[in-house]
C-alpha positions in Angstrom: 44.3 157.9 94.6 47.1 158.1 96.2 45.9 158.2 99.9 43.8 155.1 98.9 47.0 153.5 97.3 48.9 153.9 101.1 45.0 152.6 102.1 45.4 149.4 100.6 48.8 149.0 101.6 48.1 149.3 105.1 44.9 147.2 105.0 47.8 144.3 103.1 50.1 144.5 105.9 47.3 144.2 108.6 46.0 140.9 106.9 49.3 139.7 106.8 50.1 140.3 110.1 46.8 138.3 111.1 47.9 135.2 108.8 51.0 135.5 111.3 49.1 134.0 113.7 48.9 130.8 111.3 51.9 128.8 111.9 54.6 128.3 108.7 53.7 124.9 106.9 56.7 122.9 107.1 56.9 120.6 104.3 59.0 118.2 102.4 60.9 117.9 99.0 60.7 114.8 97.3 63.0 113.7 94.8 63.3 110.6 93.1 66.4 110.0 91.3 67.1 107.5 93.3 69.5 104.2 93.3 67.4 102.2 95.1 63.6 103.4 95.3 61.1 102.7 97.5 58.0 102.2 96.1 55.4 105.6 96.0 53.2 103.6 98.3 55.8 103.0 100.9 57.3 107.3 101.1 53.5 108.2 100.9 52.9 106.1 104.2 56.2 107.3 105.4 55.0 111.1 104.9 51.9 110.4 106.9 53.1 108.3 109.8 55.2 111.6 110.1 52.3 113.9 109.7 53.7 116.1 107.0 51.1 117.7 105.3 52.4 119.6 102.7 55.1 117.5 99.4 57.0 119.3 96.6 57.6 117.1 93.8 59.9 118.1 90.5 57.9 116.2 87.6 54.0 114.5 87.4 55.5 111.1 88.0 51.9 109.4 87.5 53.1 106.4 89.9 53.6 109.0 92.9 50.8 110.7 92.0 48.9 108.1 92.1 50.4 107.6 95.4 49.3 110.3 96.7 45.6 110.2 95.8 43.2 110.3 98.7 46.5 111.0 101.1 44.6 114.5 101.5 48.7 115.8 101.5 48.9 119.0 99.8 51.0 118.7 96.6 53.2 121.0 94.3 54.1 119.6 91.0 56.6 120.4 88.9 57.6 121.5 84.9 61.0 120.9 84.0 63.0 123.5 82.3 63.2 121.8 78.9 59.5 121.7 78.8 59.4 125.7 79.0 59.4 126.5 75.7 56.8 124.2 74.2 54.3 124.8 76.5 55.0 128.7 75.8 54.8 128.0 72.7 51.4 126.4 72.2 48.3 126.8 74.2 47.4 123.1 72.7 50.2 121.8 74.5 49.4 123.9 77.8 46.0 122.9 77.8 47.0 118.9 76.8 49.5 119.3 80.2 47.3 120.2 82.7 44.6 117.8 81.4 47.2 114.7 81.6 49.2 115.9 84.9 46.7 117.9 87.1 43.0 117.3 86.4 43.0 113.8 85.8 44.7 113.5 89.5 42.3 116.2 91.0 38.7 115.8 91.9 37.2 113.6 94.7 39.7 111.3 96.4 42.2 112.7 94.3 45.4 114.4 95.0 45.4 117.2 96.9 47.5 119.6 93.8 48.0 123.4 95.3 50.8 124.6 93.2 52.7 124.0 89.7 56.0 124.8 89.8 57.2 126.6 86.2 60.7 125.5 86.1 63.3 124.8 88.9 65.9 127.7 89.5 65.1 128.6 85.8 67.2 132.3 85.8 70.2 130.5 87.5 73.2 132.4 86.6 75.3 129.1 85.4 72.3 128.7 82.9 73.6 132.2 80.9 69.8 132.8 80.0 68.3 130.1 78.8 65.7 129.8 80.0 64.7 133.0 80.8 62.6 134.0 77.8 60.4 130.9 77.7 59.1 131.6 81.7 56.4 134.6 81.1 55.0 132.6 77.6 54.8 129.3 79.7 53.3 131.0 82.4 50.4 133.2 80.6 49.6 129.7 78.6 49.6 127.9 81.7 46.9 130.2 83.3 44.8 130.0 80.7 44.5 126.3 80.2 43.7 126.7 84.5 41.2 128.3 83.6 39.7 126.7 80.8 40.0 123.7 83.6 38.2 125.4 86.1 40.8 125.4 88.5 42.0 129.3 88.8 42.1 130.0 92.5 42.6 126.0 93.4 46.0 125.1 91.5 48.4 128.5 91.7 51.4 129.0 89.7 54.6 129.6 90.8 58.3 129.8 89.6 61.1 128.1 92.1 63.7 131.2 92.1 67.8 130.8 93.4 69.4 132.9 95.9 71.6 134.2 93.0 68.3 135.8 91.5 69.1 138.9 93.6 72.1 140.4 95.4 73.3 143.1 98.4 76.0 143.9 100.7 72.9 144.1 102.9 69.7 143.1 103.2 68.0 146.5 103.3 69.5 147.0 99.5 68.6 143.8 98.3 67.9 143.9 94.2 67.4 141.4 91.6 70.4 140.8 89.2 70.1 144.0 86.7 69.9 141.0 83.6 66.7 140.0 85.4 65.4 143.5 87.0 62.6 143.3 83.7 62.0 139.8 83.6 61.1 139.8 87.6 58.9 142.9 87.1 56.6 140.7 84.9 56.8 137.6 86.8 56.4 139.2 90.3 53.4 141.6 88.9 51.7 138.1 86.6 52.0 136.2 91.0 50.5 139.1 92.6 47.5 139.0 89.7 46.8 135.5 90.3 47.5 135.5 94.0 50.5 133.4 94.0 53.3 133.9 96.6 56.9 133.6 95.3 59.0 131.2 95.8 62.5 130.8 96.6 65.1 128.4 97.6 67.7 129.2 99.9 70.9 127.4 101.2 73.1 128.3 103.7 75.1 125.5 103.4 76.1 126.3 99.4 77.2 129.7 101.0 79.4 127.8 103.8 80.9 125.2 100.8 81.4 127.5 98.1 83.5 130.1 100.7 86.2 128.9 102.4 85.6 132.6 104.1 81.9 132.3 104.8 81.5 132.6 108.7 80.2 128.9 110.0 78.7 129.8 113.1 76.5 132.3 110.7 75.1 129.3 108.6 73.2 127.8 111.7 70.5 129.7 114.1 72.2 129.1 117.3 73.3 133.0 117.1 76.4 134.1 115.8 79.7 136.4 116.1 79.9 137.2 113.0 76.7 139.4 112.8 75.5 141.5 110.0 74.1 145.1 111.2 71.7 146.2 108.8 70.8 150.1 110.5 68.6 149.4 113.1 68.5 145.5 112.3 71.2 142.5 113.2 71.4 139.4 111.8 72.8 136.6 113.2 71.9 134.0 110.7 72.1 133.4 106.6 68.8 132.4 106.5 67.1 135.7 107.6 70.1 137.7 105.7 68.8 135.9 102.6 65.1 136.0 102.9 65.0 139.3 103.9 67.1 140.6 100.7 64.3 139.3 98.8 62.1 141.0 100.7 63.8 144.4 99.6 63.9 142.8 96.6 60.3 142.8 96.1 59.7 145.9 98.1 61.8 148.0 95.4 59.2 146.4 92.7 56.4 147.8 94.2 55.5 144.6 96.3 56.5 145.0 99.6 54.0 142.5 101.2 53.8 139.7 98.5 53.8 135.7 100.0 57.1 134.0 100.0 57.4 130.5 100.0 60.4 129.2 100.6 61.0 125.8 98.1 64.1 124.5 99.3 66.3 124.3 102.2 68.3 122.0 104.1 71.6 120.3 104.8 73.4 117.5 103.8 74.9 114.6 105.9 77.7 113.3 103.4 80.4 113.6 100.3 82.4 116.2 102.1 83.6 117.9 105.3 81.1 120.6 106.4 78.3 118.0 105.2 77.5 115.1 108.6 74.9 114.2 110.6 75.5 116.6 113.6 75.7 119.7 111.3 72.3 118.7 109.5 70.8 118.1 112.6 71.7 121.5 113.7 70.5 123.2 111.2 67.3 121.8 110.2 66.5 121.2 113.4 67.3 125.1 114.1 65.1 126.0 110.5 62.0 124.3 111.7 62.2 125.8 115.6 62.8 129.2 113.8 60.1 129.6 111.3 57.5 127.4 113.7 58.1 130.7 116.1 56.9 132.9 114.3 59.1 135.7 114.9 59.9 135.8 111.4 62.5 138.6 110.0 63.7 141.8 110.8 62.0 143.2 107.6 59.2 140.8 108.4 58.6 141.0 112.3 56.1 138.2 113.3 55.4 137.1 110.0 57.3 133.8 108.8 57.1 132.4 105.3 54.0 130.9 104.1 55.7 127.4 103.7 58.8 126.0 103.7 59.9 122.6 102.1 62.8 121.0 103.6 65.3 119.7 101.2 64.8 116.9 100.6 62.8 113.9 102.2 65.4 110.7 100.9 68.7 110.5 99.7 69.0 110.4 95.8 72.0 107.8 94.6 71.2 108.7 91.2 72.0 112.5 91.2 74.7 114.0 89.3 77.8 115.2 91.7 78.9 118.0 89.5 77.8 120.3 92.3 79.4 118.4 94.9 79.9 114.9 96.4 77.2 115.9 99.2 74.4 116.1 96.5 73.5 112.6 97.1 73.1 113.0 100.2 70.7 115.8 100.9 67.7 113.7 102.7 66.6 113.2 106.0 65.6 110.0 106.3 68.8 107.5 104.1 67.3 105.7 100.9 65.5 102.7 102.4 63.3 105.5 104.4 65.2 105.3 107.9 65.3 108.3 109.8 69.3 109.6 109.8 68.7 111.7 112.8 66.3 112.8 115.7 64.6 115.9 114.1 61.1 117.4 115.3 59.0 118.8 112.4 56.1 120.0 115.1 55.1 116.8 114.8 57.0 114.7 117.1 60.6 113.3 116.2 60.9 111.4 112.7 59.3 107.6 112.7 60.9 105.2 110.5 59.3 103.8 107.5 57.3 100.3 108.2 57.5 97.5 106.1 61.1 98.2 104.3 61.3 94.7 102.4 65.1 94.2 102.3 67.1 92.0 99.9 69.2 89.1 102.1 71.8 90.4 104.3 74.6 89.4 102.2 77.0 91.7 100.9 79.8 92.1 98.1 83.5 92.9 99.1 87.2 92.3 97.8 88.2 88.8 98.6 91.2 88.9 100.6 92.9 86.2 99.4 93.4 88.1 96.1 95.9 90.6 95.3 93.9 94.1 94.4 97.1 95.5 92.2 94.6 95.3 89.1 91.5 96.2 90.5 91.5 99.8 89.3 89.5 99.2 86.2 86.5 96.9 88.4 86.8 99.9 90.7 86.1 102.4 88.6 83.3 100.3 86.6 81.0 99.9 90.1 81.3 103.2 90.9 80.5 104.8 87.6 76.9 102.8 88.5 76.7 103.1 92.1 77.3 105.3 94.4 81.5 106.0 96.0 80.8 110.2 97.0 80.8 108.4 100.8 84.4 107.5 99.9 85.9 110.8 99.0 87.2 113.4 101.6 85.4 114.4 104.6 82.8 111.3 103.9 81.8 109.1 106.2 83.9 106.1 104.6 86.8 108.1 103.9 89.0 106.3 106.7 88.5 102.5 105.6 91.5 101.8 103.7 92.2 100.4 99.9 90.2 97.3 100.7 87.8 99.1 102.4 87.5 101.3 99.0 87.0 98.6 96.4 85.0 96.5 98.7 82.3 99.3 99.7 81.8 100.2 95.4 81.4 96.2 94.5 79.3 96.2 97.2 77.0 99.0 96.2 77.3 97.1 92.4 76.4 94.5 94.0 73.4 96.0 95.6 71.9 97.9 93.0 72.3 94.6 90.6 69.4 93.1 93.1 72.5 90.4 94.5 72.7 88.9 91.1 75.8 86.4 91.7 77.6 87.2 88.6 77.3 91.6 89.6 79.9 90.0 92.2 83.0 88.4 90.4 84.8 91.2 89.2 87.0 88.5 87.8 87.7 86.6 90.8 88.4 89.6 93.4 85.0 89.8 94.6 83.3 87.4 96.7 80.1 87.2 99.0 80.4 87.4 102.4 76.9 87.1 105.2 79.1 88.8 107.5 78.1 92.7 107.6 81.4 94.6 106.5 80.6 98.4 107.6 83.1 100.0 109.9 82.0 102.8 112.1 79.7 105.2 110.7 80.3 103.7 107.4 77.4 101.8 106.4 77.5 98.8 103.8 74.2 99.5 102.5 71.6 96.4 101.4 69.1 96.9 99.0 65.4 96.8 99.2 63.3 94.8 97.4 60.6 96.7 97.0 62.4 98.9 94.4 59.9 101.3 92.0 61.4 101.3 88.3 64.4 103.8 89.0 64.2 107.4 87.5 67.8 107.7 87.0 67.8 107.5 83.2 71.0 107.7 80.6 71.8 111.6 80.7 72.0 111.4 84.4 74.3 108.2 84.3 76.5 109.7 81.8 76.8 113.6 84.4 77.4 111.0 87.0 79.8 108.6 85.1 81.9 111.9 84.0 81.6 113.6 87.2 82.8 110.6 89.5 86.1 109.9 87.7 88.1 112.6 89.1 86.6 111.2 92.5 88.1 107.6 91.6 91.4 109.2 90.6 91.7 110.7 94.2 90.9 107.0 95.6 93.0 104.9 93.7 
């Protein structure tokens, strides 16, 4: 048994070594809690212009899946956290799930579904458990109603994981949190049953933003001076430290070879210092040149992640900023589907999205002629709706003055009230000007009229609201 048991293990590591020879899939995340959202249509025939293959959503939005149908892209869908526990709870529920979000979508000249993802980041740390208990109940339900579906072996499960999941000093003794040790035993054991990979998101950039200590140079792939030795193994980058304590990790549960997908990773181009164009460039550039080598880790020589999905595919004007002011600000391409920098996927550098329909080129700013001694309250009003983390420190509109400041947050009022006149009066200290106001790398943004119904609903207005103030303080 047991010489059969090192067998098997060998034949594992020989197969995965072969699939080596298959490059890493690079893929995209697409999120869309969005200010001002291009239609599904449009970001589907953006993805394929690009040739990116491979899409990870976070809901079933039935308008982008819909989208997506016959675009032969392979697709992950997502569950929400707050959906856990019903669908653990009832297999009626499960089984009414996947018939409404997967098979209806699925089938010939349907959407391409590979994965559901069971929760996003569900044993994060900050959620002090709660989560935790409804993952394994979701999952078994969730199998089932596959099954019942006939589509065990086409549509795998899998659970988005954070970095904090697990921990070291150094890779080699990477372990998952002892609160979660249990819990991952199941989960890892239920993804090697069904043939699942695991899936994890990692981000060197939180590591650089959260640690005024964290080594910069170490966040990127251009090599490093701040390398990590490891016994026989250096690391000269965060990413590979990361992965590869997950792959000790898993080794120490028994599963030293299982898939790893990695769900999220990228860099952000805005809302604070270490966050611009050159840095994302950098790095995501660096990412996709990396895996695409296959070299993969030092735990995993010459054998790179299954996938990775870049985070994230457009900027999102909608999401909360409790995290940051660079959360907004995460995509590659800027809201209306405009490529922010060269960046080579394996495909070719980044094409542009065709057939943007944009509102006029007029804009909103603060009339000159008017004294701005009371604006405060208008001020704080626009940018409680639209969008002001560019403002704040180490953003690109950071330098444009008092004026500057009120007239970029009517303007992006203005913007995301489709031009209406009266979004501009602010009681007399806004006016319309056909002259484009942006200064330098600070971009007066005009909307597009193609606009999908925006997913930003009240909760997220009222984090955003909440979380914005003590930005506005800092400006006015």
């Amino acid at each position: 048994l047991k010489m059969g048991t090192v067998s098997l293990q060998a034949l594992l590591l020989s197969l995965c070594l072969s699939a080596a020879a298959v490059e890493c899939g690079i893929g995209v995340n697409w999120g869309t809690v969005a200010l001002h959202r291009l239609s599904p249509e449009t970001v589907v025939n953006l993805l394929k212009a690009n040739k990116i293959e491979k899409v990870k959503l976070f809901d079933t939005d039935p308008e982008v899946l819909t989208a997506l149908m016959g675009s032969g892209i392979e697709t992950m869908v997502g569950i929400p956290n707050e959906m856990l526990s019903s669908l653990g709870a009832s297999s009626s529920a499960s089984d009414s799930w996947i018939s409404q979000n997967v098979s209806r979508f699925m089938g010939k000249g349907g959407v391409d579904i590979r994965y559901i993802a069971v929760g996003n980041e569900p044993f994060l740390s900050s959620y002090s458990g709660q989560f935790e208990s409804y993952v394994m109940p979701a999952l078994i339900n969730l199998q089932q109603s596959l099954s019942k579906a006939n589509l065990v072996g086409i549509v795998k499960l899998v659970v988005p994981c954070n970095a904090d999941a697990y921990l070291s000093s150094v890779p080699s003794e990477g372990a998952f949190r002892p609160d979660l040790t249990d819990l991952m035993a199941q989960l890892v054991t239920f993804l090697n049953s069904n043939a699942s990979p695991f899936v994890v998101n990692i981000y060197p950039f939180l590591s650089l933003y959260g640690n005024p200590d964290f080594p910069q140079d170490y966040a990127f792939f251009e090599g490093s001076s701040h390398s990590i030795a490891d016994g026989p193994n250096v690391y000269t980058n965060a990413f590979d430290g990361n992965y590869d304590t997950l792959v000790a990790a898993l080794s120490k549960l028994g599963f030293p070879q299982m898939p790893i997908v990695v769900g999220e990773v990228g860099w952000p181009t805005d809302g604070v210092l270490s966050a611009n164009l050159t840095s994302a460039r950098v790095f995501n550039q660096g990412l996709v040149n990396h895996v695409l080598s296959n070299r993969g880790t030092p735990l995993r020589p010459g054998v790179p992640p299954v996938d990775v999905y870049i985070f994230g595919l457009l900027d999102e004007g909608g999401k909360s900023v409790l995290p940051g002011n660079f959360e907004r600000h995460w995509g590659v391409f800027s809201f209306d589907g405009q490529a922010k920098y060269p960046l080579n996927l394996g495909n070719g550098v980044l094409k542009n999205a065709r057939r943007v329909e944009y509102l006029p080129s007029r804009w909103c700013v603060a009339n000159p002629a008017r004294d701005l001694s009371t604006v405060s309250n208008h001020f704080k009003l626009a940018c409680s709706y639209a969008d002001c983390t560019t403002l704040s420190y180490g953003g690109s509109c950071n330098d444009i003055g008092e004026k500057g400041n009120v007239s970029y947050a009517f303007n992006g009022y203005y913007q995301m009230q489709k031009q209406n006149p009266a979004s501009c009066e602010f009681d007399g200290v806004g006016m319309v000007t056909f002259l484009d106001p942006s200064i330098g790398n600070c971009r007066f943004l005009v909307g597009v009229k193609d606009l999908a119904n925006s997913s930003v609903g009240f909760a997220e207005k009222k984090s955003a609201f909440f979380a914005v103030i003590f930005l506005i303080f800092l400006l006015i």
